[in-house]
PyMOL commands that place a pseudoatom at each C-alpha (Angstrom):
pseudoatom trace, name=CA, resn=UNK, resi=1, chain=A, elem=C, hetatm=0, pos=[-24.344, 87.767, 41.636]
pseudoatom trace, name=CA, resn=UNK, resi=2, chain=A, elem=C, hetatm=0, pos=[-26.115, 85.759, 38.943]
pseudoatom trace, name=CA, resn=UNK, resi=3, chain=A, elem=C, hetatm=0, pos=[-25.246, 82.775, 40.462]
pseudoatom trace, name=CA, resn=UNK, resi=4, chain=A, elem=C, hetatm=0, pos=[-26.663, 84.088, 44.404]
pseudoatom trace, name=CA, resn=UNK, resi=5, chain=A, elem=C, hetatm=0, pos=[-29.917, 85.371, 42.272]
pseudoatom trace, name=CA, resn=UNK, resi=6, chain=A, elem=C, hetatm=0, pos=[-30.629, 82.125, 41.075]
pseudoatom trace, name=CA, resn=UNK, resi=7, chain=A, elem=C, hetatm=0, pos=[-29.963, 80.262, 43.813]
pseudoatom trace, name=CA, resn=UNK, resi=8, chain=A, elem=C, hetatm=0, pos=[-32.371, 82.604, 45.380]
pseudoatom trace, name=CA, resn=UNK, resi=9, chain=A, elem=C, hetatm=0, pos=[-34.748, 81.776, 42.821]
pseudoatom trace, name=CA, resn=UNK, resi=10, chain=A, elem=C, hetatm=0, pos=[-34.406, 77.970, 42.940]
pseudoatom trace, name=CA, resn=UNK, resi=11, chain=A, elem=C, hetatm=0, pos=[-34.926, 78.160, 46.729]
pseudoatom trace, name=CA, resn=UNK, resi=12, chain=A, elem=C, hetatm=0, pos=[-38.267, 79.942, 46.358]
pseudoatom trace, name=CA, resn=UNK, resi=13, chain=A, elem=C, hetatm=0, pos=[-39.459, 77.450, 43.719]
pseudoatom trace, name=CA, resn=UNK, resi=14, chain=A, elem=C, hetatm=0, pos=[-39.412, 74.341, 45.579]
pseudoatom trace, name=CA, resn=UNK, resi=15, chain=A, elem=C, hetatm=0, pos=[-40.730, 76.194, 48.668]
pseudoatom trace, name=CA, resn=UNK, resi=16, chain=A, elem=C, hetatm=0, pos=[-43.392, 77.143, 46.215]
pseudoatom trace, name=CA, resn=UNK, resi=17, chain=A, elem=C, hetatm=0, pos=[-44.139, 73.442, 45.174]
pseudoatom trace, name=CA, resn=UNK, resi=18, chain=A, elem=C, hetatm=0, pos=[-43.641, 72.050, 48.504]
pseudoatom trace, name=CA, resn=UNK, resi=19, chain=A, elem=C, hetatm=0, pos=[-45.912, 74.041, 49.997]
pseudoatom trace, name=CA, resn=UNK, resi=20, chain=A, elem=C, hetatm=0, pos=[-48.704, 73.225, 46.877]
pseudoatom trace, name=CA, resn=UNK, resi=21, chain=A, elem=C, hetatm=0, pos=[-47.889, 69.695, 47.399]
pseudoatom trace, name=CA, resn=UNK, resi=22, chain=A, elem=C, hetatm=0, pos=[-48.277, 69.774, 50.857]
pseudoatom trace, name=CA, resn=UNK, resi=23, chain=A, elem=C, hetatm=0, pos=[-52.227, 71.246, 50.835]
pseudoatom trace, name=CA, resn=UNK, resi=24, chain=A, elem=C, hetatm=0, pos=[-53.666, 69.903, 47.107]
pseudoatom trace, name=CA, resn=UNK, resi=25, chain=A, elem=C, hetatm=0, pos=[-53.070, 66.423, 49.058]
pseudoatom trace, name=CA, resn=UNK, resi=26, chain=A, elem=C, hetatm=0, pos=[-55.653, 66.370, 51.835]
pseudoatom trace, name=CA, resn=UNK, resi=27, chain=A, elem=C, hetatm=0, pos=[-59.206, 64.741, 51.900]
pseudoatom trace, name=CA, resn=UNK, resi=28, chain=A, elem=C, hetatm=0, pos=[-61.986, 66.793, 53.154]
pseudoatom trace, name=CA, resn=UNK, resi=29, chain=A, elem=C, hetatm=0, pos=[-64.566, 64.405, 54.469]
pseudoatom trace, name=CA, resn=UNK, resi=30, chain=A, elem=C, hetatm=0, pos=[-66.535, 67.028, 55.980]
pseudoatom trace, name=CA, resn=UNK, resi=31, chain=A, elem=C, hetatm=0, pos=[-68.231, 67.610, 52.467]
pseudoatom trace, name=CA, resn=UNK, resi=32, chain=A, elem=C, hetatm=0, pos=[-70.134, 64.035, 52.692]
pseudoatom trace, name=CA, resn=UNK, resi=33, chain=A, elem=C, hetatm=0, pos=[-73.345, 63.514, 53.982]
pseudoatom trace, name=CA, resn=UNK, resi=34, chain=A, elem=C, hetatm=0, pos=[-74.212, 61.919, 56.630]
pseudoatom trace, name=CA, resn=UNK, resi=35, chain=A, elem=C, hetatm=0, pos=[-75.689, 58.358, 56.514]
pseudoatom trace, name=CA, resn=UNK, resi=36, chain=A, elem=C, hetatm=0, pos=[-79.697, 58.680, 57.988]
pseudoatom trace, name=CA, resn=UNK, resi=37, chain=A, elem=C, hetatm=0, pos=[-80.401, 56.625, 60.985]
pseudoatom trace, name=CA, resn=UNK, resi=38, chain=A, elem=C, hetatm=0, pos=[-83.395, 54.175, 60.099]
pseudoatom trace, name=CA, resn=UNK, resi=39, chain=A, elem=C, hetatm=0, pos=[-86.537, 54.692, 63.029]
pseudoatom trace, name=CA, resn=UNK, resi=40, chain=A, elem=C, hetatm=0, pos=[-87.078, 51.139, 64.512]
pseudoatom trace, name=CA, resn=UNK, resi=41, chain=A, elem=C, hetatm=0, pos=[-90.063, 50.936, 62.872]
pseudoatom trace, name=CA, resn=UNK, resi=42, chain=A, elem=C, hetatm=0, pos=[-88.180, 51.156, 59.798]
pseudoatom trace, name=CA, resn=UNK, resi=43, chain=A, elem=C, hetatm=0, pos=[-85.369, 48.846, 60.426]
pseudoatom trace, name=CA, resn=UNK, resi=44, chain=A, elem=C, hetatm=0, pos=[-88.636, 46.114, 60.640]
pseudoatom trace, name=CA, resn=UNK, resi=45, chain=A, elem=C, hetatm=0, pos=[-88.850, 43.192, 57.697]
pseudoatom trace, name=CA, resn=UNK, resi=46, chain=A, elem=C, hetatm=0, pos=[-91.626, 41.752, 59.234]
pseudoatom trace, name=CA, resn=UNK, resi=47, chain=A, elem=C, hetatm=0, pos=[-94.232, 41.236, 61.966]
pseudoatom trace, name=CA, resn=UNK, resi=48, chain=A, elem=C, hetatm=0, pos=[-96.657, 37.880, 61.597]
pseudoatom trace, name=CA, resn=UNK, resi=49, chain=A, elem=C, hetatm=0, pos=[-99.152, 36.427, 63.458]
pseudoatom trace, name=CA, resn=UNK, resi=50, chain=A, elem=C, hetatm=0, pos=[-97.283, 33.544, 65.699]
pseudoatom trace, name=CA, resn=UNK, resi=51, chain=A, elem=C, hetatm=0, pos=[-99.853, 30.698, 65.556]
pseudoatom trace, name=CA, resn=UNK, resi=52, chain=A, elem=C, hetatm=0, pos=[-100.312, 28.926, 68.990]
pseudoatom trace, name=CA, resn=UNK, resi=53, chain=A, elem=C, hetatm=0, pos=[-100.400, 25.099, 68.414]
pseudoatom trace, name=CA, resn=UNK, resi=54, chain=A, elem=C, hetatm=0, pos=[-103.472, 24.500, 65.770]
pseudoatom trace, name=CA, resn=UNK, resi=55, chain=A, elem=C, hetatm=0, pos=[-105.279, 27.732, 66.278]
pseudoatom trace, name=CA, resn=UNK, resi=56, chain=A, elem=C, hetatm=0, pos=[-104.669, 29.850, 63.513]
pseudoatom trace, name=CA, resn=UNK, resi=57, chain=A, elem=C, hetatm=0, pos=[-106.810, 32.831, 64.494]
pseudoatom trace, name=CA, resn=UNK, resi=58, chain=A, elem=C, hetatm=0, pos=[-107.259, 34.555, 68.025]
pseudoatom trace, name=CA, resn=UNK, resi=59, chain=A, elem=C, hetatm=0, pos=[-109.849, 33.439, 69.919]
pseudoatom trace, name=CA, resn=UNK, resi=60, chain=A, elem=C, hetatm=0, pos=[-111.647, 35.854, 72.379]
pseudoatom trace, name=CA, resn=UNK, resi=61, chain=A, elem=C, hetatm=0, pos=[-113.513, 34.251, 75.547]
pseudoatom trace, name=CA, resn=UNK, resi=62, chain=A, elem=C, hetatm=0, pos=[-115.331, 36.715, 77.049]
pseudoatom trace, name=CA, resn=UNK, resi=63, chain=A, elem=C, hetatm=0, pos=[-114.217, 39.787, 78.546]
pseudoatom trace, name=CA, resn=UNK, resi=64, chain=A, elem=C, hetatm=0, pos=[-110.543, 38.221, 80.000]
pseudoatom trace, name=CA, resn=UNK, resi=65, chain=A, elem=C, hetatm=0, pos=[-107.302, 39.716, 78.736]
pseudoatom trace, name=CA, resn=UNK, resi=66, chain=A, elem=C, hetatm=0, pos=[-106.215, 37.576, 76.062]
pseudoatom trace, name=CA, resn=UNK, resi=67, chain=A, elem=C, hetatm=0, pos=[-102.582, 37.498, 74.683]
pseudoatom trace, name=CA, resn=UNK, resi=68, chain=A, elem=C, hetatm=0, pos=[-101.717, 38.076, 71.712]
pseudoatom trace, name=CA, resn=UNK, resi=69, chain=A, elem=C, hetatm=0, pos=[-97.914, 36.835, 70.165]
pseudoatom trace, name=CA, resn=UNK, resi=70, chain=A, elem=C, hetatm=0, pos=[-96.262, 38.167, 67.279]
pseudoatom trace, name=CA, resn=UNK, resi=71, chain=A, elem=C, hetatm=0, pos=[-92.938, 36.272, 65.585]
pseudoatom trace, name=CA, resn=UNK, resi=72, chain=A, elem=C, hetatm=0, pos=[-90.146, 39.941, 64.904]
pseudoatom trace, name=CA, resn=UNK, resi=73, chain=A, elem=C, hetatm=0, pos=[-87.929, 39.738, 61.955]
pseudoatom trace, name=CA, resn=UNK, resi=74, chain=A, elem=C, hetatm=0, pos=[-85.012, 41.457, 63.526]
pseudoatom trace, name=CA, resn=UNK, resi=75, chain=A, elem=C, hetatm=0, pos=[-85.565, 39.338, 66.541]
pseudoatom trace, name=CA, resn=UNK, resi=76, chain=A, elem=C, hetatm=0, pos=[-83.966, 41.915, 68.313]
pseudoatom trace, name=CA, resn=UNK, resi=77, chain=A, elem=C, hetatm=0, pos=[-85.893, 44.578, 67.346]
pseudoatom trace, name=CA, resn=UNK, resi=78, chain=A, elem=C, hetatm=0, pos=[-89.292, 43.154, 69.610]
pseudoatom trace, name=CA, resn=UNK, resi=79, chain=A, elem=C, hetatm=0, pos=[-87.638, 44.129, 73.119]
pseudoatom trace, name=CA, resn=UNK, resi=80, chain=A, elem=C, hetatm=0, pos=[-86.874, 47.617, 71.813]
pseudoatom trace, name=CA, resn=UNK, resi=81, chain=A, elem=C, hetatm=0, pos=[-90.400, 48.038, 70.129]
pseudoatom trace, name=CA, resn=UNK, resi=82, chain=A, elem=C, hetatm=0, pos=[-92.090, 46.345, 73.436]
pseudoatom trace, name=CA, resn=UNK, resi=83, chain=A, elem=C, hetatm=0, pos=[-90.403, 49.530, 75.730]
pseudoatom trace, name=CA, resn=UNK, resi=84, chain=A, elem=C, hetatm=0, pos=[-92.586, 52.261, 73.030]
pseudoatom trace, name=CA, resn=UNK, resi=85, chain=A, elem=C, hetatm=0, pos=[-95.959, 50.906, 73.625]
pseudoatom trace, name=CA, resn=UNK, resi=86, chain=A, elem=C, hetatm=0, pos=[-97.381, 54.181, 71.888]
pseudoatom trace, name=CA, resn=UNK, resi=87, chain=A, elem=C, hetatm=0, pos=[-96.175, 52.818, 68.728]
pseudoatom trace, name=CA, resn=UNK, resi=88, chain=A, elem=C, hetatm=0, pos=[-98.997, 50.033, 68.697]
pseudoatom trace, name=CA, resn=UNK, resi=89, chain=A, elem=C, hetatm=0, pos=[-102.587, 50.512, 67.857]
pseudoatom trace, name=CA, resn=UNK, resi=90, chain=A, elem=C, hetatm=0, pos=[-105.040, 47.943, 66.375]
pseudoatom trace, name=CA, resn=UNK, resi=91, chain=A, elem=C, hetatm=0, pos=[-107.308, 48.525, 63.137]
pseudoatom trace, name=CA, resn=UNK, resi=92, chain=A, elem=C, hetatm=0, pos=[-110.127, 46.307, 61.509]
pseudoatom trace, name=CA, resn=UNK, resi=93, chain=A, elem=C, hetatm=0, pos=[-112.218, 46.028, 64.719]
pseudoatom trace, name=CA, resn=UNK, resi=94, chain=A, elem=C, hetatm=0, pos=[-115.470, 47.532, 64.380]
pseudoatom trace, name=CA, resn=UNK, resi=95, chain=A, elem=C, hetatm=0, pos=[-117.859, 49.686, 66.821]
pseudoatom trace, name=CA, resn=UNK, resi=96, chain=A, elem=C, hetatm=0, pos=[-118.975, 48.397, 69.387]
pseudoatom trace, name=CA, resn=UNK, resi=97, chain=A, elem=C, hetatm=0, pos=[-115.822, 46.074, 69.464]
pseudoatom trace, name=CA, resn=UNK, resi=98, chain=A, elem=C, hetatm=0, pos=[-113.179, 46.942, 70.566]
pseudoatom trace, name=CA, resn=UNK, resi=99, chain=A, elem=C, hetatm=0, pos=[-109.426, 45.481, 71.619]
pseudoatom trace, name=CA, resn=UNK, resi=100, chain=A, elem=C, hetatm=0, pos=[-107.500, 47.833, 74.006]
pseudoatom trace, name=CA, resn=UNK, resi=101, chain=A, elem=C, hetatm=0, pos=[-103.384, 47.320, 74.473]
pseudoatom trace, name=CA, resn=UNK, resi=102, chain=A, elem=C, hetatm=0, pos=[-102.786, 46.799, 78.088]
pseudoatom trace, name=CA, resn=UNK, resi=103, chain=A, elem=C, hetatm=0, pos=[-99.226, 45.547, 77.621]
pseudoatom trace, name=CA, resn=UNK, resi=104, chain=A, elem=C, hetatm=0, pos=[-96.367, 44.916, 75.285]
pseudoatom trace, name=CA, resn=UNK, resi=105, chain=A, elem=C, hetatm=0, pos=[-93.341, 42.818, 75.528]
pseudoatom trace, name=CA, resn=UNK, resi=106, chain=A, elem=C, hetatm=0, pos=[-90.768, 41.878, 73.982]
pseudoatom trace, name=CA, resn=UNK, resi=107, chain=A, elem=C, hetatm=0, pos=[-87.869, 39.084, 74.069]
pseudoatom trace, name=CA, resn=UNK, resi=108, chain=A, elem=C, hetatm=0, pos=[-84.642, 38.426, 72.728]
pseudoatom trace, name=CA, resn=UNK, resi=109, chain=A, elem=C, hetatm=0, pos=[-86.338, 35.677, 70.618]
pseudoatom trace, name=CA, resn=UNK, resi=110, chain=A, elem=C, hetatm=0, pos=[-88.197, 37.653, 68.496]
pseudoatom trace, name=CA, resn=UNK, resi=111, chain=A, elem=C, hetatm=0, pos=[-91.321, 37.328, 70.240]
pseudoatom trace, name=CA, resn=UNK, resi=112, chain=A, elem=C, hetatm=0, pos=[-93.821, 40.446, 70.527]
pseudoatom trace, name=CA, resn=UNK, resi=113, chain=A, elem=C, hetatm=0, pos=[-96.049, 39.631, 73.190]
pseudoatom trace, name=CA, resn=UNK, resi=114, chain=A, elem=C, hetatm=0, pos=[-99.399, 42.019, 73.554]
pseudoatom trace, name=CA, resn=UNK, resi=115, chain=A, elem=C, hetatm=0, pos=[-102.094, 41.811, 76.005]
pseudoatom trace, name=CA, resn=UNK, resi=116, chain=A, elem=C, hetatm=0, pos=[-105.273, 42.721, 75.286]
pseudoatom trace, name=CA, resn=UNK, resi=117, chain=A, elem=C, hetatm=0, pos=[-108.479, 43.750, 76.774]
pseudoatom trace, name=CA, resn=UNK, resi=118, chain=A, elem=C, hetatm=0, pos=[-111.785, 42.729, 74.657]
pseudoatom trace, name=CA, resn=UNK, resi=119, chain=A, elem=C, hetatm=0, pos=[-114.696, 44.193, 74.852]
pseudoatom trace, name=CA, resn=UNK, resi=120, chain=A, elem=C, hetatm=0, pos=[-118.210, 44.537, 72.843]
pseudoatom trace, name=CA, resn=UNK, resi=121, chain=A, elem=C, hetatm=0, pos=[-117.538, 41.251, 71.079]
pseudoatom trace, name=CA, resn=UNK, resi=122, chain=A, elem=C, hetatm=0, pos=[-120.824, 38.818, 70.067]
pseudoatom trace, name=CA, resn=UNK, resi=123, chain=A, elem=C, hetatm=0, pos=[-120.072, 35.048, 69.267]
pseudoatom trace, name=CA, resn=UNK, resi=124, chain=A, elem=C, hetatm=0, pos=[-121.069, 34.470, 65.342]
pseudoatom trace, name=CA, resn=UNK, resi=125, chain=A, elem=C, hetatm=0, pos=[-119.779, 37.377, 64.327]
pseudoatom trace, name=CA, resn=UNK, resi=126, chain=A, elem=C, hetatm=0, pos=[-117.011, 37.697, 61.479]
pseudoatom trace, name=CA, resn=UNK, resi=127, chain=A, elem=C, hetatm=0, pos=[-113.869, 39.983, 63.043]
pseudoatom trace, name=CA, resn=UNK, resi=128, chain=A, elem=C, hetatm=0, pos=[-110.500, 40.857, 61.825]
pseudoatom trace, name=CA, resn=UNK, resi=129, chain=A, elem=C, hetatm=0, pos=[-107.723, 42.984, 63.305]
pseudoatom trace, name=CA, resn=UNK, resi=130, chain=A, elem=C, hetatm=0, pos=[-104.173, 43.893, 62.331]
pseudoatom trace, name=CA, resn=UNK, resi=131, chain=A, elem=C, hetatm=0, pos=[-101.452, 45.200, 64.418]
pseudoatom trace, name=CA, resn=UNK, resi=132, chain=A, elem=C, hetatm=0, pos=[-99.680, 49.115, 63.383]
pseudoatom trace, name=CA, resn=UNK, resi=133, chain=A, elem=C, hetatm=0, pos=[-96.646, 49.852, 64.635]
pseudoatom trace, name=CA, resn=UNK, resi=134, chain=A, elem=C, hetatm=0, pos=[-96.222, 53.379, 63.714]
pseudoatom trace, name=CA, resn=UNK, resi=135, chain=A, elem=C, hetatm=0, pos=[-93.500, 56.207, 64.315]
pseudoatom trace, name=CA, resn=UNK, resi=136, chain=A, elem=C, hetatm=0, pos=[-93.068, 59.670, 63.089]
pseudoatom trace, name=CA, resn=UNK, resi=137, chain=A, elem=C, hetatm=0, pos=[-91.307, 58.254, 59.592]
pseudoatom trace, name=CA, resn=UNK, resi=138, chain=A, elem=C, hetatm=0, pos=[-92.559, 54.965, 59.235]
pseudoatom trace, name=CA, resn=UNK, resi=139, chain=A, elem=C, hetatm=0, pos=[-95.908, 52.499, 59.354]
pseudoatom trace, name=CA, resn=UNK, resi=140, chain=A, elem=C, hetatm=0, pos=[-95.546, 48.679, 59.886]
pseudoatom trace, name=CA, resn=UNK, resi=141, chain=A, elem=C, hetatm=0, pos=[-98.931, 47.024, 59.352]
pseudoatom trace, name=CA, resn=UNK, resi=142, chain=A, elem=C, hetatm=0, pos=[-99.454, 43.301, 59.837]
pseudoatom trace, name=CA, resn=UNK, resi=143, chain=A, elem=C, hetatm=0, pos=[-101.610, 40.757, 58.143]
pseudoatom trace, name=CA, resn=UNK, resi=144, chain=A, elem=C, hetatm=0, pos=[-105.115, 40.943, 59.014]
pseudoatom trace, name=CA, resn=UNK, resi=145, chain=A, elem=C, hetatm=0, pos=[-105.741, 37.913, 61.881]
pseudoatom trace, name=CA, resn=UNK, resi=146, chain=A, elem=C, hetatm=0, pos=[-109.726, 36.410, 62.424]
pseudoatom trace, name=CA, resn=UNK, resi=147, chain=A, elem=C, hetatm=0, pos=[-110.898, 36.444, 65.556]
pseudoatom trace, name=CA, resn=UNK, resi=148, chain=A, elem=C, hetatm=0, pos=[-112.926, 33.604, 67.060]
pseudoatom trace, name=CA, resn=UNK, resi=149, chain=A, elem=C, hetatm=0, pos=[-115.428, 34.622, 69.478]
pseudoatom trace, name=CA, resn=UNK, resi=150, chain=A, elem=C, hetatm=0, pos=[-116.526, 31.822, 71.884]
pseudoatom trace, name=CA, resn=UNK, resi=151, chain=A, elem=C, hetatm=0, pos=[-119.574, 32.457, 74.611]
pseudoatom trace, name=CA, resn=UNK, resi=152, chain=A, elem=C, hetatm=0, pos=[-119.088, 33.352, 77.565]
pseudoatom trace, name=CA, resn=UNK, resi=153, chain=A, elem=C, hetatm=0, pos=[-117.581, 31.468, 79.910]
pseudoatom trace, name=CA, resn=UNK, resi=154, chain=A, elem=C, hetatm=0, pos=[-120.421, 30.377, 82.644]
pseudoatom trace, name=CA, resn=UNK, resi=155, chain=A, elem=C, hetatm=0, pos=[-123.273, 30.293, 80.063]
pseudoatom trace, name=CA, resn=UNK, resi=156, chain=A, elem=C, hetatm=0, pos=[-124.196, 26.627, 78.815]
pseudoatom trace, name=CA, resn=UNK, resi=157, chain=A, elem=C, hetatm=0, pos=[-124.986, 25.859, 75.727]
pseudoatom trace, name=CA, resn=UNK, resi=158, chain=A, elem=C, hetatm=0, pos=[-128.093, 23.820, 76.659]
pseudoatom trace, name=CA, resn=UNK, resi=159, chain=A, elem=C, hetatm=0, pos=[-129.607, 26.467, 79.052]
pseudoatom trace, name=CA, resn=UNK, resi=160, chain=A, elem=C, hetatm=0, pos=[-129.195, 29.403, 75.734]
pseudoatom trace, name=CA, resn=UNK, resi=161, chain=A, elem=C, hetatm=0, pos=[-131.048, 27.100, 73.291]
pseudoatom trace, name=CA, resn=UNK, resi=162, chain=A, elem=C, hetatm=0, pos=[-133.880, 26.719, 76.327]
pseudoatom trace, name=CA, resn=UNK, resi=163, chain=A, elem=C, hetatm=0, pos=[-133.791, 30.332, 76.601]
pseudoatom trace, name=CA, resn=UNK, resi=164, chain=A, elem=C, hetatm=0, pos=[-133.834, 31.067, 72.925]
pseudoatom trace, name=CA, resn=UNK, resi=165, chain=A, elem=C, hetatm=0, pos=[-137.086, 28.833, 72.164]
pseudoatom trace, name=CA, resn=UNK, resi=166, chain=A, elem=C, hetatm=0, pos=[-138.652, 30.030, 75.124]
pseudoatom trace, name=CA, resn=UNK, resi=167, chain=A, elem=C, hetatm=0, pos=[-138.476, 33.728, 73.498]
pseudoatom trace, name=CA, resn=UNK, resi=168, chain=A, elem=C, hetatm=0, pos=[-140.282, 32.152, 70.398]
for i in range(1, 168): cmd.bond("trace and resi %d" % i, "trace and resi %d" % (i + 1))
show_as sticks, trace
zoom trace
């Protein structure tokens, strides 16, 4: 009877231990958090000014659309910015001036290409303007870019100095 008893007994003990083995073992991952998805505007490093041959500052002839290009680090980042044209707004430009966003795309090349309409702008004027690329967690804002206002195209040079000493 002793013998049964403590068989008995040794039976229930390793049950006992299996069974703690068994469950102390597992990982519970469900305790971690999360990792955050970054906004696109956050996942930007930057946005520059993409200088067109010598010019070094966007020049605005009259009231035509001009284009505006932009080099994306996280080249592939400018074809998924270009599709949220709310994002983009333009600062620096003052009253009466005024640049309007017609357009933005984007290539696989890193290339943010905006359009933009002009309007209120007077040649010999000093103007700036920087691009904002803005979501509900983050602001990107570029470098501010001089703008070079030429006259109007149509209107000679010669016939404006006539027409300004005339005046006098």
């Amino acid at each position: 009877m002793k013998t049964t008893r403590f068989f008995y007994t040794m039976v229930l003990a390793v049950m006992a231990a299996g069974a703690i083995t068994l469950t102390s073992c597992s990982k519970d991952d469900d305790n971690e958090p999360k990792p955050v998805e970054k906004t696109l505007v956050e996942k930007i490093e930057s946005v520059t000014f993409s200088v067109t041959g010598t010019e070094k500052r966007i020049v605005i002839d009259g009231s035509d659309p001009i284009t505006v290009t932009y080099d994306v680090k996280q080249s592939e980042l400018a074809s998924l910015l270009a599709v949220k044209k709310e994002l983009f707004s333009i600062i620096g430009v003052e009253a009466p001036a005024a640049l309007t966003i017609t357009n933005v795309e984007g290539n696989a090349y890193g290339k943010l290409i905006l359009t933009l309409e002009p309007s209120g702008f007077e040649p010999e004027k000093d103007y700036r303007m920087a691009l904002v690329i803005k979501d509900e967690k983050a602001t990107y804002t570029t470098e501010y870019t001089d703008i070079y206002v030429v006259q109007s195209v149509g209107v000679d040079p010669d016939e404006r100095n006539q027409d300004q000493a005339e005046s006098r």
